[in-house]
C-alpha positions as CSV (number, residue, x, y, z in Angstrom):
1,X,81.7,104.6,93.5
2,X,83.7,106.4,96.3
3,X,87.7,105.1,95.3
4,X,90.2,105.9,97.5
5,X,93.6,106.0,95.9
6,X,96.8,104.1,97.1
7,X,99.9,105.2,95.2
8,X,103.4,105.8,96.2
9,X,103.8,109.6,97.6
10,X,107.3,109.8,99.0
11,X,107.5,111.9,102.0
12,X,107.9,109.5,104.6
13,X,110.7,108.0,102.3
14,X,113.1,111.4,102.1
15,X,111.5,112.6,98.5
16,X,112.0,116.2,97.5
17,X,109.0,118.3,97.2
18,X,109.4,117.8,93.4
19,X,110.0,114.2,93.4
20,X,106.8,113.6,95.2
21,X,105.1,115.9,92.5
22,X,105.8,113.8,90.3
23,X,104.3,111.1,92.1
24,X,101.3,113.1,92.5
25,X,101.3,114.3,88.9
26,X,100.6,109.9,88.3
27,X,98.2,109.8,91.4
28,X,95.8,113.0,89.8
29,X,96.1,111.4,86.1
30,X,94.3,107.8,87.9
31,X,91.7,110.4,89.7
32,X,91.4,111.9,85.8
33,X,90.8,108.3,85.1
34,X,88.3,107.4,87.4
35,X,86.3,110.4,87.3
36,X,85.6,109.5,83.4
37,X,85.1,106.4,84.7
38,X,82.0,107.5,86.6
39,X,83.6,107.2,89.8
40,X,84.4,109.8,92.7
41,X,88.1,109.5,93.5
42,X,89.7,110.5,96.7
43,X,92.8,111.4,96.6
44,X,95.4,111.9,100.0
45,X,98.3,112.7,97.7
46,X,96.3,116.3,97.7
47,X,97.1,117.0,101.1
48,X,101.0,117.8,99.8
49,X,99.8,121.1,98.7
50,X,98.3,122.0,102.3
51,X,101.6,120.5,103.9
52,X,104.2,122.3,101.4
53,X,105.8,125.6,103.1
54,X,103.8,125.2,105.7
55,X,105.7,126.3,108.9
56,X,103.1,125.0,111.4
57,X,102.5,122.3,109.7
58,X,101.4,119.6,111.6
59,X,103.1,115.5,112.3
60,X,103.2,112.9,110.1
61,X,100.4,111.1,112.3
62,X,98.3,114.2,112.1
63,X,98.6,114.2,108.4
64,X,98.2,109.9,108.3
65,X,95.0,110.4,110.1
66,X,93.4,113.3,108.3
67,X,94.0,110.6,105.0
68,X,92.7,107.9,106.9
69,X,89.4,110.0,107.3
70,X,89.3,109.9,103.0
71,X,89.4,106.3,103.6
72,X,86.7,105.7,105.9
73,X,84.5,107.2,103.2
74,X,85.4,105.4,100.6
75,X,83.8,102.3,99.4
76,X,86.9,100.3,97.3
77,X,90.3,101.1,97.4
78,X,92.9,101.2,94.2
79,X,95.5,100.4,94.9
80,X,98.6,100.9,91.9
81,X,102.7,100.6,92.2
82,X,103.9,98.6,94.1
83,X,104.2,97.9,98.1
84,X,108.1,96.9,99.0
85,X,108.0,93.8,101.2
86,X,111.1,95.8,102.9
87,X,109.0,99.0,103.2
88,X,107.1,97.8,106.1
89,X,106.4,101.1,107.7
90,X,105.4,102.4,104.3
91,X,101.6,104.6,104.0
92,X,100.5,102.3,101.2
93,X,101.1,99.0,103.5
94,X,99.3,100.9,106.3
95,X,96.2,101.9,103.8
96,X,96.2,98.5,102.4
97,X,96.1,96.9,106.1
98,X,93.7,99.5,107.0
99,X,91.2,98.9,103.8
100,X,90.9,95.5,104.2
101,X,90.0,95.9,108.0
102,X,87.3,98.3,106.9
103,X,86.3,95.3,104.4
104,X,86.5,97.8,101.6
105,X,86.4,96.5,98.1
106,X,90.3,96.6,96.7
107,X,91.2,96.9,93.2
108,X,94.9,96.6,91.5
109,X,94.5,98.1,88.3
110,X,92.0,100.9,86.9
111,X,91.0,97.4,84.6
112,X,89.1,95.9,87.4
113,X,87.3,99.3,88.2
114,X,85.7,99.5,84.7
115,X,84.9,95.5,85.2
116,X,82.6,96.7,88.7
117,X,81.5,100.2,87.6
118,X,78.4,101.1,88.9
């Protein structure tokens, strides 16, 4: 199954290249995960390396959109960390919103993958 991943990244929120490594460091070790798993992650939190030292990189909305493209071809969603009620602007709200619009299948822990693998 196609699983599109929705952790915390940082960016948006004023993290340091290296403190949204770290975040992505988590986000690649779920992929690891899911990939023994049997499952195809997709993962957005990739894009950082594209975007980092990039002069001509492109806007936020740009980069939200290109991710939103992983999402259209996913069939569930996992979705791990948590969503602030105060971080209303937040990527992982907006995926969320977006995957269950898309009536994708949404998981909260990599438990309920292994429960549905196919």
């Amino acid at each position: 199954m196609r699983i599109y991943i929705i952790m915390p990244y940082g960016r948006r929120r004023g993290l340091s290249d290296a403190e949204c490594e770290k975040n992505i460091e988590k986000a690649i070790e779920v992929a690891r995960q899911l990939i023994l798993m049997g499952h195809e992650p997709l993962l957005p939190h990739l894009l950082h390396f594209i975007h980092k030292g990039w002069a001509q990189s492109p806007s936020e909305e740009r980069w939200a959109y290109i991710a939103a493209i992983q999402l259209l071809a996913a069939e569930a969603v996992l979705v791990t960390g948590e969503i602030q009620d105060s971080d209303e602007g937040s990527n992982m709200r907006k995926e969320l919103a977006q995957a269950k619009i898309m009536t994708k299948k949404i998981f909260y822990s990599l438990q309920e993958v292994k429960d549905d693998k196919v």
